[in-house]
C-alpha positions, 0 to 999 in steps of 0.5 A: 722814202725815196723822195726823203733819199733824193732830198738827202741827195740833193743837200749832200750835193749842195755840202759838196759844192759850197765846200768845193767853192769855199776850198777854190775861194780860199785857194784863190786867196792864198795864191793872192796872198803869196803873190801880194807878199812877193810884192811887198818883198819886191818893194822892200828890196827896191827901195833898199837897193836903190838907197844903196845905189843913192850912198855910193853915187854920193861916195863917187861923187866926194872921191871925184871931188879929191882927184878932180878940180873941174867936173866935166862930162868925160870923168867917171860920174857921167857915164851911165852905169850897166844895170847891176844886179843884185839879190833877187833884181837888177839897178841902174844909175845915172849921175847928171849935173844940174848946174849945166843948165839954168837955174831958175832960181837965180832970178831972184836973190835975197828978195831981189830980181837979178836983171842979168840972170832974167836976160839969160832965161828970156833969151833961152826961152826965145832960142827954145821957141818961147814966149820971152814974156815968161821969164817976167812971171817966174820972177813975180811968182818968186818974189816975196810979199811986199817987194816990187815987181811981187805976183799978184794973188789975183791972177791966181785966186780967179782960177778955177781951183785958186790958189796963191803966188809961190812968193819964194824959190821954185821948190822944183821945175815941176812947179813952173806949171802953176806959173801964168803962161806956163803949161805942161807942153812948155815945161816939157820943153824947157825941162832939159835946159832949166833946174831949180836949185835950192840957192842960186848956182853959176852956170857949168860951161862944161856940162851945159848943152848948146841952148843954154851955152847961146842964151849965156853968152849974147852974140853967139850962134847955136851953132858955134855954142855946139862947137864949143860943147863939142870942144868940152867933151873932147878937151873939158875947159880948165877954167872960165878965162878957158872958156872966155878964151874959146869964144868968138870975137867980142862974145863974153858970157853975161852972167856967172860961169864956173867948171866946177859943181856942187850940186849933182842929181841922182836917178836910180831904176830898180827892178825887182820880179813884176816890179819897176821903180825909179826915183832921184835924189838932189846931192850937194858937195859943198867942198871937193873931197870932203862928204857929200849929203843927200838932199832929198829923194822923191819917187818918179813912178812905179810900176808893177805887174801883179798876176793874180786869179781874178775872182 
Protein backbone atom coordinates (compact mmCIF):
# COMPACT_ATOMS: atom_id res chain seq x y z
CA UNK A 1 0.00 0.00 0.00
CA UNK A 2 2.70 2.33 0.71
CA UNK A 3 4.60 1.93 -2.11
CA UNK A 4 1.27 1.97 -4.35
CA UNK A 5 0.67 5.46 -2.22
CA UNK A 6 4.49 6.73 -3.07
CA UNK A 7 3.73 5.96 -6.46
CA UNK A 8 0.34 7.92 -6.83
CA UNK A 9 2.88 10.73 -4.96
CA UNK A 10 5.06 10.45 -7.51
CA UNK A 11 2.50 10.55 -10.93
CA UNK A 12 0.78 13.42 -8.87
CA UNK A 13 3.92 15.40 -8.51
CA UNK A 14 4.77 14.83 -12.08
CA UNK A 15 0.68 16.04 -13.01
CA UNK A 16 1.87 18.91 -11.11
CA UNK A 17 4.99 19.86 -12.91
CA UNK A 18 4.15 18.99 -16.80
CA UNK A 19 1.09 21.50 -15.88
CA UNK A 20 3.20 23.85 -14.23
CA UNK A 21 5.37 23.74 -17.52
CA UNK A 22 2.68 23.83 -20.03
CA UNK A 23 1.20 26.90 -17.97
CA UNK A 24 4.88 28.75 -18.11
CA UNK A 25 4.97 27.70 -21.96
CA UNK A 26 1.89 29.07 -22.61
CA UNK A 27 2.20 32.28 -20.51
CA UNK A 28 5.71 32.79 -22.16
CA UNK A 29 3.84 32.38 -25.78
CA UNK A 30 1.12 34.66 -24.98
CA UNK A 31 3.51 37.45 -23.59
CA UNK A 32 5.60 36.72 -27.24
CA UNK A 33 2.31 37.02 -29.00
CA UNK A 34 1.50 40.37 -27.35
CA UNK A 35 4.91 41.88 -27.92
CA UNK A 36 5.17 40.21 -31.79
CA UNK A 37 1.46 42.16 -31.98
CA UNK A 38 2.70 45.55 -30.76
CA UNK A 39 5.25 45.04 -33.51
CA UNK A 40 2.96 44.41 -36.24
CA UNK A 41 1.09 47.63 -34.97
CA UNK A 42 4.34 49.60 -34.70
CA UNK A 43 5.05 48.62 -38.11
CA UNK A 44 1.63 49.42 -39.53
CA UNK A 45 1.94 53.16 -37.85
CA UNK A 46 5.41 53.69 -39.35
CA UNK A 47 4.93 52.76 -42.72
CA UNK A 48 1.50 55.03 -42.59
CA UNK A 49 3.18 57.89 -41.01
CA UNK A 50 5.84 58.10 -43.10
CA UNK A 51 3.44 57.73 -46.23
CA UNK A 52 1.94 60.75 -44.58
CA UNK A 53 5.17 62.41 -44.08
CA UNK A 54 5.92 61.31 -48.32
CA UNK A 55 2.37 63.51 -49.38
CA UNK A 56 3.14 66.73 -47.48
CA UNK A 57 6.82 66.92 -48.80
CA UNK A 58 5.25 66.48 -52.16
CA UNK A 59 2.69 69.43 -51.13
CA UNK A 60 5.79 71.56 -49.88
CA UNK A 61 7.48 70.86 -52.68
CA UNK A 62 4.42 72.17 -55.33
CA UNK A 63 3.46 75.22 -52.89
CA UNK A 64 7.37 76.19 -53.21
CA UNK A 65 6.88 75.85 -56.80
CA UNK A 66 4.03 78.68 -56.71
CA UNK A 67 6.07 81.29 -54.80
CA UNK A 68 9.48 80.57 -55.93
CA UNK A 69 11.10 80.65 -59.25
CA UNK A 70 14.68 79.27 -58.29
CA UNK A 71 15.06 76.28 -55.82
CA UNK A 72 18.12 77.38 -53.70
CA UNK A 73 19.17 75.79 -50.19
CA UNK A 74 17.87 79.08 -48.03
CA UNK A 75 14.01 78.32 -48.95
CA UNK A 76 11.94 76.26 -46.49
CA UNK A 77 12.18 72.65 -48.25
CA UNK A 78 15.83 72.62 -47.29
CA UNK A 79 15.89 72.79 -43.72
CA UNK A 80 15.61 69.76 -41.87
CA UNK A 81 12.63 69.32 -40.24
CA UNK A 82 12.22 68.31 -35.99
CA UNK A 83 10.91 64.94 -35.43
CA UNK A 84 7.19 65.48 -35.02
CA UNK A 85 5.40 63.40 -33.11
CA UNK A 86 2.64 61.51 -33.83
CA UNK A 87 0.30 58.86 -32.40
CA UNK A 88 2.25 56.35 -30.56
CA UNK A 89 5.91 57.57 -32.34
CA UNK A 90 7.79 60.36 -33.71
CA UNK A 91 9.13 61.20 -37.96
CA UNK A 92 11.56 63.12 -39.07
CA UNK A 93 11.94 64.43 -42.84
CA UNK A 94 14.52 65.70 -45.00
CA UNK A 95 14.12 67.26 -48.45
CA UNK A 96 17.28 67.23 -50.47
CA UNK A 97 18.03 68.05 -54.38
CA UNK A 98 19.37 65.55 -56.31
CA UNK A 99 19.84 67.87 -59.25
CA UNK A 100 23.02 69.61 -57.17
CA UNK A 101 24.94 66.87 -57.92
CA UNK A 102 25.92 64.89 -61.17
CA UNK A 103 23.58 63.02 -62.92
CA UNK A 104 25.02 59.71 -64.11
CA UNK A 105 22.83 59.24 -66.50
CA UNK A 106 23.34 61.97 -68.55
CA UNK A 107 26.35 60.13 -69.93
CA UNK A 108 24.53 58.72 -72.50
CA UNK A 109 21.31 60.06 -74.01
CA UNK A 110 18.90 58.51 -76.77
CA UNK A 111 21.59 55.77 -77.03
CA UNK A 112 24.33 58.03 -77.48
CA UNK A 113 27.54 59.21 -75.29
CA UNK A 114 27.21 62.80 -74.34
CA UNK A 115 31.23 63.68 -74.75
CA UNK A 116 30.85 66.96 -72.43
CA UNK A 117 28.89 65.29 -69.86
CA UNK A 118 31.53 62.31 -69.47
CA UNK A 119 34.33 65.53 -69.23
CA UNK A 120 32.62 66.52 -66.23
CA UNK A 121 32.29 63.26 -64.37
CA UNK A 122 36.28 62.25 -65.07
CA UNK A 123 37.27 65.40 -63.71
CA UNK A 124 35.00 64.88 -60.62
CA UNK A 125 36.30 61.80 -60.34
CA UNK A 126 39.81 63.14 -60.40
CA UNK A 127 39.06 65.87 -57.99
CA UNK A 128 37.36 62.92 -55.46
CA UNK A 129 40.88 61.11 -55.66
CA UNK A 130 39.70 58.61 -58.67
CA UNK A 131 40.39 56.69 -61.36
CA UNK A 132 39.39 59.15 -64.19
CA UNK A 133 39.43 55.64 -66.50
CA UNK A 134 35.97 55.14 -64.79
CA UNK A 135 33.62 57.35 -66.36
CA UNK A 136 34.52 55.11 -69.61
CA UNK A 137 33.00 52.20 -68.11
CA UNK A 138 29.71 53.80 -66.57
CA UNK A 139 29.36 54.72 -70.30
CA UNK A 140 29.64 51.28 -71.62
CA UNK A 141 27.56 49.64 -69.18
CA UNK A 142 25.01 52.51 -70.33
CA UNK A 143 25.08 52.12 -73.73
CA UNK A 144 22.72 49.66 -75.58
CA UNK A 145 23.31 46.62 -77.41
CA UNK A 146 24.43 47.44 -80.87
CA UNK A 147 25.88 50.81 -80.46
CA UNK A 148 29.66 51.89 -80.33
CA UNK A 149 31.27 52.23 -77.47
CA UNK A 150 28.46 49.35 -76.08
CA UNK A 151 29.99 47.10 -72.81
CA UNK A 152 31.26 43.87 -73.51
CA UNK A 153 29.07 41.06 -71.67
CA UNK A 154 32.39 39.20 -71.41
CA UNK A 155 33.65 41.22 -68.70
CA UNK A 156 30.89 40.40 -66.85
CA UNK A 157 29.77 36.98 -67.49
CA UNK A 158 33.65 35.80 -66.57
CA UNK A 159 32.97 36.67 -62.94
CA UNK A 160 32.28 34.47 -60.43
CA UNK A 161 28.29 34.91 -60.32
CA UNK A 162 27.84 36.59 -64.12
CA UNK A 163 25.86 38.40 -65.28
CA UNK A 164 25.37 41.20 -67.96
CA UNK A 165 26.11 44.99 -69.00
CA UNK A 166 22.98 47.13 -67.60
CA UNK A 167 22.90 48.30 -71.41
CA UNK A 168 20.62 51.39 -70.22
CA UNK A 169 20.14 54.12 -67.59
CA UNK A 170 21.65 53.46 -64.18
CA UNK A 171 18.42 52.38 -62.19
CA UNK A 172 20.03 53.95 -59.06
CA UNK A 173 23.79 54.91 -57.79
CA UNK A 174 23.75 51.99 -55.95
CA UNK A 175 24.10 49.96 -58.96
CA UNK A 176 27.44 51.52 -59.98
CA UNK A 177 28.88 48.52 -57.82
CA UNK A 178 28.28 45.96 -60.39
CA UNK A 179 30.12 48.35 -62.91
CA UNK A 180 33.97 47.37 -63.68
CA UNK A 181 36.72 49.41 -61.56
CA UNK A 182 33.95 50.10 -59.08
CA UNK A 183 33.48 48.85 -55.46
CA UNK A 184 31.51 49.72 -52.68
CA UNK A 185 34.66 51.88 -50.92
CA UNK A 186 34.19 53.95 -54.28
CA UNK A 187 30.66 54.67 -54.53
CA UNK A 188 30.58 55.30 -50.83
CA UNK A 189 32.91 58.01 -51.77
CA UNK A 190 31.22 59.56 -55.04
CA UNK A 191 27.85 58.95 -53.41
CA UNK A 192 27.50 62.60 -51.94
CA UNK A 193 28.45 64.03 -55.56
CA UNK A 194 26.72 61.84 -58.07
CA UNK A 195 22.60 60.62 -58.64
CA UNK A 196 21.04 58.65 -61.17
CA UNK A 197 17.78 60.45 -62.42
CA UNK A 198 15.43 58.86 -64.66
CA UNK A 199 16.08 61.37 -67.55
CA UNK A 200 19.20 63.60 -67.99
CA UNK A 201 19.02 66.82 -65.70
CA UNK A 202 21.28 70.05 -66.02
CA UNK A 203 23.26 70.64 -62.99
CA UNK A 204 21.62 73.12 -60.12
CA UNK A 205 24.47 75.78 -59.13
CA UNK A 206 22.38 76.58 -56.31
CA UNK A 207 22.35 73.58 -54.62
CA UNK A 208 25.58 71.73 -55.97
CA UNK A 209 28.59 71.25 -53.40
CA UNK A 210 32.33 72.67 -54.20
CA UNK A 211 33.52 69.12 -55.99
CA UNK A 212 30.65 69.23 -58.27
CA UNK A 213 30.83 73.03 -58.93
CA UNK A 214 34.83 72.57 -59.93
CA UNK A 215 34.29 69.55 -61.98
CA UNK A 216 31.38 71.62 -63.99
CA UNK A 217 33.37 74.59 -64.62
CA UNK A 218 37.31 73.58 -65.84
CA UNK A 219 39.79 76.22 -64.64
CA UNK A 220 38.18 76.78 -61.57
CA UNK A 221 39.75 75.81 -57.90
CA UNK A 222 38.17 73.91 -55.19
CA UNK A 223 38.66 76.51 -53.24
CA UNK A 224 36.85 79.61 -55.51
CA UNK A 225 33.97 76.77 -56.15
CA UNK A 226 33.67 76.87 -52.26
CA UNK A 227 33.33 80.89 -52.30
CA UNK A 228 31.06 80.41 -54.96
CA UNK A 229 28.57 77.92 -53.02
CA UNK A 230 29.20 80.04 -50.00
CA UNK A 231 27.98 83.24 -52.06
CA UNK A 232 24.68 80.74 -53.00
CA UNK A 233 23.79 79.98 -49.68
CA UNK A 234 24.02 83.64 -48.48
CA UNK A 235 22.74 85.27 -51.72
CA UNK A 236 20.99 82.10 -54.18
CA UNK A 237 21.96 82.94 -57.80
CA UNK A 238 18.77 84.23 -59.98
CA UNK A 239 19.81 82.74 -62.81
CA UNK A 240 22.88 81.17 -64.66
CA UNK A 241 23.96 84.39 -66.64
CA UNK A 242 24.23 84.92 -62.42
CA UNK A 243 26.37 82.31 -62.14
CA UNK A 244 28.29 82.68 -65.17
CA UNK A 245 28.74 86.59 -63.95
CA UNK A 246 30.39 85.23 -60.56
CA UNK A 247 33.15 83.12 -62.13
CA UNK A 248 36.53 84.19 -62.35
CA UNK A 249 38.22 85.46 -65.43
CA UNK A 250 37.72 82.91 -68.54
CA UNK A 251 35.91 80.32 -66.57
CA UNK A 252 32.74 79.09 -68.17
CA UNK A 253 30.51 76.11 -67.04
CA UNK A 254 31.05 73.13 -69.67
CA UNK A 255 28.09 71.59 -69.61
CA UNK A 256 24.25 72.66 -68.67
CA UNK A 257 23.31 74.55 -65.47
CA UNK A 258 20.05 75.60 -64.19
CA UNK A 259 18.71 77.36 -60.70
CA UNK A 260 15.86 75.54 -60.90
CA UNK A 261 14.58 71.89 -59.79
CA UNK A 262 12.26 68.96 -60.72
CA UNK A 263 13.33 66.42 -59.17
CA UNK A 264 13.66 66.31 -55.40
CA UNK A 265 14.31 63.36 -52.94
CA UNK A 266 12.57 62.21 -49.80
CA UNK A 267 14.14 60.83 -46.68
CA UNK A 268 11.78 59.89 -44.01
CA UNK A 269 12.80 58.37 -40.15
CA UNK A 270 9.89 56.95 -38.32
CA UNK A 271 10.01 55.73 -34.68
CA UNK A 272 7.58 53.76 -33.32
CA UNK A 273 8.09 51.66 -29.59
CA UNK A 274 11.17 49.18 -30.13
CA UNK A 275 10.90 50.35 -33.98
CA UNK A 276 13.17 52.54 -36.42
CA UNK A 277 12.50 52.90 -40.24
CA UNK A 278 13.56 54.86 -42.51
CA UNK A 279 12.87 55.01 -46.24
CA UNK A 280 13.16 57.75 -49.30
CA UNK A 281 11.05 58.60 -51.79
CA UNK A 282 12.26 60.25 -55.63
CA UNK A 283 9.65 63.31 -56.16
CA UNK A 284 9.14 65.12 -59.70
CA UNK A 285 7.65 68.70 -60.21
CA UNK A 286 7.28 68.60 -63.62
CA UNK A 287 5.86 72.17 -63.76
CA UNK A 288 6.34 74.95 -60.79
CA UNK A 289 3.05 75.36 -58.69
CA UNK A 290 1.14 72.46 -60.25
CA UNK A 291 1.38 68.60 -58.64
CA UNK A 292 4.03 67.07 -57.53
CA UNK A 293 4.13 62.90 -58.14
CA UNK A 294 5.79 60.67 -56.04
CA UNK A 295 7.95 58.47 -58.23
CA UNK A 296 8.95 55.82 -56.33
CA UNK A 297 9.57 54.59 -52.44
CA UNK A 298 12.31 52.22 -51.54
CA UNK A 299 13.22 51.18 -47.79
CA UNK A 300 16.68 52.19 -46.16
CA UNK A 301 16.64 49.86 -43.00
CA UNK A 302 14.77 48.59 -40.34
CA UNK A 303 15.47 48.21 -37.05
CA UNK A 304 13.93 46.73 -34.39
CA UNK A 305 14.40 45.92 -30.80
CA UNK A 306 12.16 43.06 -29.93
CA UNK A 307 12.01 41.72 -25.99
CA UNK A 308 10.58 38.52 -25.55
CA UNK A 309 11.49 35.61 -22.93
CA UNK A 310 13.69 33.35 -24.33
CA UNK A 311 12.44 29.70 -24.31
Amino acid sequence: MKSERGLALIVALLVVALTATIAAALMRGESVWFKESANVRALSQAHAAMDGAFRLAAVEVTDEGRHDQIDDLTERWAQPLPRFPVAGGTVHALLLDPEGRFNLNDLVVAGKEVPTALAVFTRLLQLVGLNPELAQAVVAWEIPPGSPGGGFDSVYLGRRTPYRAGRQPLSGVSELRLVKGFSAKIVHKLRPYITALPLATPINVDTAPALVLAALCPGLTIKQAQILGDEALRTPFASTAAFQQALPQGVQPAYQTAVQTNYFLAHVTARFGGLVMRRRALLYRAVRGQRTVILWQEALWEHRRIRHTHT
